[in-house]
C-alpha positions in Angstrom: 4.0 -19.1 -10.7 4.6 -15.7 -9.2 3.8 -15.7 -5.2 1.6 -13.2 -3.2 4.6 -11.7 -1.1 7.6 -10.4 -2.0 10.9 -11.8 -2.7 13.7 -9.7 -0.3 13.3 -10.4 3.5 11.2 -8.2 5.8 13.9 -6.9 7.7 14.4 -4.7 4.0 11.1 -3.5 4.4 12.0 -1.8 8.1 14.9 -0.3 6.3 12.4 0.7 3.5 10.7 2.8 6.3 13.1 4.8 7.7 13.6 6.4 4.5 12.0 9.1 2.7 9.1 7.0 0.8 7.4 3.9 2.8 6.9 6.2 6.2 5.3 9.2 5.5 3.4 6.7 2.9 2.1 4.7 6.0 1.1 7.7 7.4 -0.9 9.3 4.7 -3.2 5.6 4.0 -3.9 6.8 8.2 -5.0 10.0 7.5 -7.4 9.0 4.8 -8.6 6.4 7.0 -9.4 9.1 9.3 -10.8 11.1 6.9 -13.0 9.2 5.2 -13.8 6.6 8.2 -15.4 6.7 11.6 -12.5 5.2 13.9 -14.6 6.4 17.1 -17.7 4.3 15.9 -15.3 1.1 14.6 -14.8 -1.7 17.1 -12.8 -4.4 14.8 -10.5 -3.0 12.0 -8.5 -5.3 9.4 -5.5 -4.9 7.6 -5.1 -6.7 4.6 -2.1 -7.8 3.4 -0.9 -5.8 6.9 2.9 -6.9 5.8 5.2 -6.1 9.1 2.5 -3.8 11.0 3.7 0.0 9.4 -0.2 0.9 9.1 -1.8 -1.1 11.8 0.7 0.3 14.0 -0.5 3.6 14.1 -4.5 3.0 14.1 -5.5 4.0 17.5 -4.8 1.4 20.6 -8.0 2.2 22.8 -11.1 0.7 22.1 -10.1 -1.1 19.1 -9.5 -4.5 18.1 -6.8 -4.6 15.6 -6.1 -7.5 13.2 -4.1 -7.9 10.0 -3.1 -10.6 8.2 -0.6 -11.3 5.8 0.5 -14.6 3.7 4.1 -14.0 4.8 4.7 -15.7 7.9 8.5 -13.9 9.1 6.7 -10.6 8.6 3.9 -10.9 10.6 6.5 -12.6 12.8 9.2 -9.2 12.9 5.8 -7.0 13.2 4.9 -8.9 16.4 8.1 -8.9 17.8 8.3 -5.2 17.3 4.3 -4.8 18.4 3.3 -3.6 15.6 1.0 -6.3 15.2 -0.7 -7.3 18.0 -3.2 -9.9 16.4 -1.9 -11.5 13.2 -2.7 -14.6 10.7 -1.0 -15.9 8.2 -3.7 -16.1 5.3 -4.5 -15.6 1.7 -6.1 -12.4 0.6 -8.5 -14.3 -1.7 -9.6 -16.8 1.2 -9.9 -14.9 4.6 -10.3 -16.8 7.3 -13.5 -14.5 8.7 -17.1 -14.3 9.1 -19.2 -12.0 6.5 -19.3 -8.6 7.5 -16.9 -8.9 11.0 -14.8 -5.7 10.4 -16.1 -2.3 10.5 -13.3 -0.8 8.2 -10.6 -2.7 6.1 -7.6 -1.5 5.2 -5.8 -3.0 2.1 -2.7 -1.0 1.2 0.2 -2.2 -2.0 -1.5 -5.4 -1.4 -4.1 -6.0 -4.4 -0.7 -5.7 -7.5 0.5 -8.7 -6.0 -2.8 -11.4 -6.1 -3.2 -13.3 -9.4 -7.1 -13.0 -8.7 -7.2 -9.2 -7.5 -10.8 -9.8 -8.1 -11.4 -12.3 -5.5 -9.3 -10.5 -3.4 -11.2 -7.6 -3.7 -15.1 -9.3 -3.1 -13.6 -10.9 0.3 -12.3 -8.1 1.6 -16.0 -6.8 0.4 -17.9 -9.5 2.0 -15.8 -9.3 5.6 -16.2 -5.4 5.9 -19.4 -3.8 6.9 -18.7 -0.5 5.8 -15.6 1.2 3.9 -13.0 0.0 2.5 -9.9 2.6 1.9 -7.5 1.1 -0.8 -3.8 1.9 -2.3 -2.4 0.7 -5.4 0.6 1.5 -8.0 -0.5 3.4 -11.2 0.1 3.4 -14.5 1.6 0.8 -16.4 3.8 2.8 -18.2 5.7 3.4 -15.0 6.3 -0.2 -14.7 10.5 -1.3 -13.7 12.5 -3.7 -12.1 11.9 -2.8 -9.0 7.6 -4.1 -9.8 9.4 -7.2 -11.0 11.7 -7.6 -7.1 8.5 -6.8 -5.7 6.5 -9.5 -7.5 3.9 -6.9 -8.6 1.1 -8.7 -11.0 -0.2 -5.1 -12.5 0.1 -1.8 -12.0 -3.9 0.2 -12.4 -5.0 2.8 -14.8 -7.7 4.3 -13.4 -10.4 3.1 -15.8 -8.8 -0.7 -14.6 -9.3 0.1 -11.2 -12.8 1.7 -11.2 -13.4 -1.5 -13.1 -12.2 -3.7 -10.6 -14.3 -2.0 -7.8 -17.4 -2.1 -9.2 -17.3 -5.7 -11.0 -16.5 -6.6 -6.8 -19.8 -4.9 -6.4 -18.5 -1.2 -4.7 -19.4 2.2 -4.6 -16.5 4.5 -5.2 -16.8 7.5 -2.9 -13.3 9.0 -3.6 -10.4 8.0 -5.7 -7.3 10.0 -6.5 -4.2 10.2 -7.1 -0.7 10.4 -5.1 3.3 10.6 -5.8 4.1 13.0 -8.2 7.5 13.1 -6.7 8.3 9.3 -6.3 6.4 9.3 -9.7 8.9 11.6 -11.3 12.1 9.5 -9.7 10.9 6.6 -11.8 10.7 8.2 -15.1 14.0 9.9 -14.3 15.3 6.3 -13.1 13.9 4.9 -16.5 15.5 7.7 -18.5 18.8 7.3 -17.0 19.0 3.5 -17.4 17.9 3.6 -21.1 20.8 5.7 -21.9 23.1 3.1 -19.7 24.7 6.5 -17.8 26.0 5.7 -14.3 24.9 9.5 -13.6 23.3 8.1 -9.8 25.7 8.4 -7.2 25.8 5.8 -4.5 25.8 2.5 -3.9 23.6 0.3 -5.8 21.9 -2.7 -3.4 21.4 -5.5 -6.3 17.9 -7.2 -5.9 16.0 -5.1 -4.0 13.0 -2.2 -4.6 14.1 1.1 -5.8 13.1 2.6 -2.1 16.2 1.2 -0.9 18.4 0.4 -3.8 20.7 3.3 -3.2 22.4 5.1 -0.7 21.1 8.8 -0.5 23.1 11.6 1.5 20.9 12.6 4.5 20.4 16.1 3.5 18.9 14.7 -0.4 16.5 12.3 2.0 15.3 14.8 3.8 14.8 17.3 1.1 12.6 14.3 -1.0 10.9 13.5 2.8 9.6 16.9 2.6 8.9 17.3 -1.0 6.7 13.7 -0.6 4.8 15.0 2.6 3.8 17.9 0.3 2.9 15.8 -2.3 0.5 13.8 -0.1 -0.5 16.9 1.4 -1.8 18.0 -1.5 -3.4 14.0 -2.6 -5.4 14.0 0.6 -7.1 17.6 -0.6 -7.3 15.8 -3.9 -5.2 18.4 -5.7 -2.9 15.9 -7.2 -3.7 15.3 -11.1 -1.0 12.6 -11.3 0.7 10.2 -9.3 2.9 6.8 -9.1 -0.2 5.3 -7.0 -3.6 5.6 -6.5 -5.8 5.8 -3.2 -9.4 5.2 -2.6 -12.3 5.0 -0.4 -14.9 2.4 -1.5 -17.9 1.6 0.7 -20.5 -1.3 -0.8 -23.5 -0.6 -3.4 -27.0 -0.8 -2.3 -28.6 -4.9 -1.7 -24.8 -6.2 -1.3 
């Protein structure tokens, strides 16, 4: 049976963010919580699945209480040590320890691929949250390597699977699009290449861990892709994109739930 978290050690995922992708990714689920949230009118804010603290981190500090849990116990661990986390708890996605409707605003970012039950998942982070909910996930299946199977990803979403998924947990979808054309792109090219077994990618190769840090990219390629991605998510959070590797979304509950 395939576990909620992933398999390589935190520490990988702190490597993860001082690269190109996982960063400016962090970053961008902020700004949409920004722009589709009211962070001067929330006094409690959750992070699902907060891993080691990259989007908690940077929610404001004044004012607001701050909590994020995460089944993995050494990354909550590593994101309190480096206080990113201020309030953590180790707990399950699809049994949160918390009363109905405690949270002004949830945050659940690359969290719902990895539950078995992405449907439970999704109704308690519903029932804890008074008001929106903003959401990232990977798309398409068809985009689906070995780096989904390192990071023990269930599914990847279609966007028909995921509207689905929102409103059998009883949600209203007030924005969903897409974002990643450039990481997007990468794969295919990364599926192309190993198809035709051509060692045509320079570097090092890392066995066993997520293509975001699998190999060794010059400095002046990472920040050439660094700037290409902030573009891309530029463009997502105007919703300009028409395709991506992921999908975001604001959700907020239906009427009577």
């Amino acid at each position: 049976m395939k576990r909620d978290t992933i398999t390589y050690d935190p520490e990988k995922e702190e490597e993860a963010r001082s690269r190109w992708y996982l960063g400016p990714r962090d970053k961008f689920v902020l700004k949409i919580v920004k722009k589709f949230t009211d962070l001067n009118a929330s006094k409690i804010i959750l992070d699902a699945g907060c891993g080691t603290g990259g989007v908690i981190s940077s929610l404001p500090s004044t004012g607001i209480l701050k909590v994020g849990n995460d089944m993995s116990s050494r990354s909550l661990d590593l994101g309190m040590k480096s206080s990113r986390i201020t309030n953590g708890i180790q707990a399950s996605n699809t049994h949160l320890p918390f009363k109905d409707e405690i949270f002004d605003i949830s945050i659940s970012s690359e969290v719902l691929e990895h539950v078995g039950d992405d449907l439970s998942a999704l109704k308690e982070l519903c029932r804890v949250t008074k008001h929106r909910i903003i959401l990232t996930v990977p798309a398409h299946r068809y985009l689906w390597t070995d780096s989904d199977d390192i990071l023990l990803h269930q599914r990847r979403y279609s966007k028909s699977e995921l509207s689905d998924l929102i409103k059998k947990a009883d949600m209203r979808i007030v924005k969903l699009k897409p974002y990643g054309i450039v990481p997007g792109l990468l794969v295919i090219l990364y599926k192309l290449l190993k198809g035709t077994k051509t060692k045509t990618v320079k570097g090092t190769r890392k066995k066993d861990l997520p293509l975001g840090t699998r190999f060794e990219i010059p400095k002046p390629v990472e920040d050439i892709l660094r700037n290409l991605f902030l573009f891309d998510l530029w463009l997502s959070s105007k919703g300009l994109l028409p395709w991506g590797h992921s999908w975001w979304a604001c959700i907020e509950k239906t009427k009577g739930t």
